[in-house]
C-alpha positions, 0 to 999 in steps of 0.5 A: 200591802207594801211592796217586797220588791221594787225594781225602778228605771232599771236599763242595761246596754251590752255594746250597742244594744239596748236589752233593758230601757227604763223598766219598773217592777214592783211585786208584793209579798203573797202574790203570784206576778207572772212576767211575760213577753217573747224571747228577746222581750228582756225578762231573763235580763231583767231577772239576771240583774235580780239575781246579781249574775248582771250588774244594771246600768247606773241611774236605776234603783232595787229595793227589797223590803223598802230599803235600797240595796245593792245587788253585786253578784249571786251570793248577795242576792241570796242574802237579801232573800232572792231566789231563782230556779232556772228551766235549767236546774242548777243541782249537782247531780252526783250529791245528795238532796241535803248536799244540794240544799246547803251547797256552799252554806255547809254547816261545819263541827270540827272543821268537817261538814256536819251531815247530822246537822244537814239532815236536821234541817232538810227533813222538815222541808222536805216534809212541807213539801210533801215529797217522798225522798230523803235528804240522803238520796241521791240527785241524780236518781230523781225526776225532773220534778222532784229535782226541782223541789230540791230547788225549791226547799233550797230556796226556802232553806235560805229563808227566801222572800222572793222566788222567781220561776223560769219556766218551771213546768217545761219537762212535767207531765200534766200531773206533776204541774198539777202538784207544782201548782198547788205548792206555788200556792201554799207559798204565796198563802205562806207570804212568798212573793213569786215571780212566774216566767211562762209561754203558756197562757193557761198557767198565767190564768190559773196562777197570776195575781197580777201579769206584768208585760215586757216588750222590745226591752220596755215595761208595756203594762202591767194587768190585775187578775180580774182584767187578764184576757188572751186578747189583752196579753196578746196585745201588749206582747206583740203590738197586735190583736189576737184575731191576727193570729187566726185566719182561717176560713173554715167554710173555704177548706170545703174546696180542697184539692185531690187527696194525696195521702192515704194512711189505712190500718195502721197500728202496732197493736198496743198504743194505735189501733188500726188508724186512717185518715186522708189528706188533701193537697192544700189542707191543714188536717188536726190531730187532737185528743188527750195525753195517751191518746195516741196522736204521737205514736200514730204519726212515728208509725206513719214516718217509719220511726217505730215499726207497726203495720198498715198501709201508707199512700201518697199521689196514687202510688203504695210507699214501702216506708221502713225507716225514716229515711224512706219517708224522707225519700218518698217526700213525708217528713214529720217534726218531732214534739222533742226538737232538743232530744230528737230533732236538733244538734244542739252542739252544731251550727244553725248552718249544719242542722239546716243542711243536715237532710240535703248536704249530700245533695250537691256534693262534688263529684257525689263526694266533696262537699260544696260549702259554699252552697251549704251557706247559701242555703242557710242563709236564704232558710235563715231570711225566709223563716226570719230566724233571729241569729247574728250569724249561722254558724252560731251554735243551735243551743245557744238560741230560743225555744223559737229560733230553736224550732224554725231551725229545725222547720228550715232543715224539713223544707230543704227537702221539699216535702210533699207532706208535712207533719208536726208535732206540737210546732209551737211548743215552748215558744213564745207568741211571736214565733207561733205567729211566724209559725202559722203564717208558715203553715198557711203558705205551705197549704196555699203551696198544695202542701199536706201538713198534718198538726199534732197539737195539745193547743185546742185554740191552735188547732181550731184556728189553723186547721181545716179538718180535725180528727179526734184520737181516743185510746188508740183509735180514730174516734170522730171528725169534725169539720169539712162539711160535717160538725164546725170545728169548735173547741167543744166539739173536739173535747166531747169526742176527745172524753166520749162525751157525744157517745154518752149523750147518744147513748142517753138519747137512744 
């Protein structure tokens, strides 16, 4: 089939750096083309000069539908049939559903907006895609996957032939992905050409026809459904095999240091019931289990976020933790799952959300700050995570997902934790920063550190875990590793679903 979309030798300087170099893209109608690569790799460049909001370096070509054209800002490139749904949706959230549709394509009677007209042509597309809202309702009453079907009936109201994705799964639940993806298909069966920009390796199983590969600004390759693998993705991403991101020795965490925490009973009589574990100087212990199973609601209670009951001890000695601050205080700090709404100041310096745990620590005279130690201090966590970032008072929000998130690590470090616990530390970033992430981790432990990982990532959790307890309806319901069960993927989901009491039941 010809191809729709033809991007050719496209590069794009900003001052002396090269964000783009000789990059090819070709996508043909009725596919599903995942473009993939870490932060910084070039895909929203790339995507940006598709879109119109950056004008490509001369010597480059676009060709959409086999015709050369020119893409000189926004409102082109909607005319030629490109669309592109942005991780941060563009609606307005005070109009309608049908306003957002036809938002500066308003149909006109009289010299007035022709609402009659917009609810016309909004109740069929709202209707092929399956949703219950109308063209009346308002924006901002709806969710965050609802709202990005009000993006996608834009796109098809403005008779789009390519539709790009960036990240759209980001803020959905299991359920709502699902009924994304199963509109993502009807589309490609309808003949739309689909850019798919994603982290996960899931969703670019289960969705791409083809994967193409950026790296370093440069198009690395580009792999047919039928030859995708982790370890060929992996590759192409990051310069390097898939084993190098794993190393732990399972059979070595057998030799573990002295327990240093003792969680007994805890709960709050609803969502965890009555939990235990142990942790060990040096060790990785996972926490696994589906979605409601209660992982993140047993680590708040732990760190004094949310009020239950139990015991909590560390080195031997009974801690008193009521809020997070006393946890903080006795050496346990825990690393939200949501570092944007929960962990980071995303209006604030990299310098200042680094020092925001400490910055009281050196203060002069127990009131003056000391400035000059703050910067010390950001910088140093700045080179020893390697947080990409021209200079720390650059705002938070202005970094990736990764950077994000390391920011956040840095701020827990400076206050030299004891135990560590983290909650999904590697989502939404991409392979090279769980890489860095990992090794992080590994020189914790090798530190006598305790770090508990909370992770939905079962390859992440048997490859950097030492132990793995397996969490179902709120109550601890098994453990593997140490010297009992190896920890496998299998063996995780069969306590996870309740399979092995199934099959000891069957046995019995």
């Amino acid at each position: 089939m010809a191809p729709i979309l033809e991007m050719l030798g496209i590069s794009k300087t900003f001052g002396a750096n090269r964000a783009l170099c000789d990059v090819s893209l070709t996508v043909i109608p009725g596919e599903i083309h995942a473009l993939m690569g870490e932060n910084g790799a070039g895909k929203s460049t790339l995507m940006k000069i598709l879109s119109g909001a950056y004008q490509a370096d001369p010597g480059g070509q676009i060709r959409i539908g086999g015709e050369p054209v020119v893409i000189n800002g926004p409102l082109a490139a909607r005319r030629l049939g490109v669309s592109v749904i942005y991780q941060e949706l563009t609606l307005a959230p005070n109009l309608s559903v049908g306003e957002n549709i036809f938002l500066g394509t308003e149909p006109r009677r009289g010299g007035m907006i022709d609402r009659a007209a917009i609810t016309n042509a909004c109740t069929p597309l709202l209707q092929r895609l399956g949703v219950s809202f109308t063209p009346a309702t308002l924006v901002s009453t709806l969710s965050m996957a609802e709202r990005q079907m009000v993006e996608i009936a834009r796109a098809l109201n403005a008779q789009s032939r390519i539709l790009v994705m960036d990240e759209p799964t980001t803020s959905l639940s299991s359920r709502e992905t699902e009924r994304l993806f199963d509109l993502i298909r009807r589309l490609r069966a309808d003949g739309l050409a689909i850019i798919y920009i994603s982290h996960r390796m899931a969703e670019i199983y289960d969705l791409a026809d083809r994967v193409s590969v950026l790296r370093d600004g440069s198009a690395v390759g580009t792999i047919p459904r039928a030859e995708l693998s982790a370890e060929t993705l992996v590759r192409l991403m990051v310069g390097r095999d898939l084993a190098t991101f794993y190393k732990k020795d399972h059979a070595a965490a057998l030799a573990r240091g002295p327990v240093i925490l003792s969680v007994r009973d805890v709960g709050d009589g609803q969502r965890v019931l009555g939990c235990g574990l142990d942790l060990h100087a040096g060790e990785v212990l996972g926490i696994a289990g589906l979605v409601g199973a209660g992982r993140t609601e047993f680590a708040r209670l732990v760190y004094g976020a949310d009020r239950g009951s139990g015991t909590v001890t560390l080195d031997g000695r009974a801690l008193h933790i009521a809020t997070p601050r006393d946890a903080i205080d006795a050496g346990v700090v825990y690393l939200t799952e949501d570092r944007k709404r929960l962990g980071l100041f995303l209006d604030m310096s990299v310098r200042e959300n680094i020092n925001l745990g400490v910055i009281g620590r050196d203060a002069k005279g127990g009131a003056l700050l000391d400035f000059a130690a703050a910067a010390r201090r950001a910088r140093d966590a700045i080179a020893a995570l390697g947080i990409r970032v021209s200079a720390d008072m650059i705002n938070v929000g202005a970094l990736s997902g990764g950077n994000q998130q390391k920011v956040l690590l840095a701020r827990l470090l400076e206050t030299k934790p004891r135990v560590l616990i983290l909650d999904e530390p590697t989502r939404g970033v991409d392979i090279g920063a769980k890489s860095e992430i990992y090794r992080l981790i590994d020189s914790l432990a090798r530190a006598d550190v305790g770090v508990i990982v909370i992770s939905s990532d079962l390859p992440e959790i048997v490859g950097i875990c030492d132990r793995v307890l397996v969490m179902r309806e709120g109550r601890m319901a098994g453990e593997i590793g140490g010297d009992g069960q190896p920890v496998t993927q299998e063996n995780i989901i069969a306590i996870a679903t309740g399979a092995d009491e199934s099959a000891g039941q069957q046995a019995a």
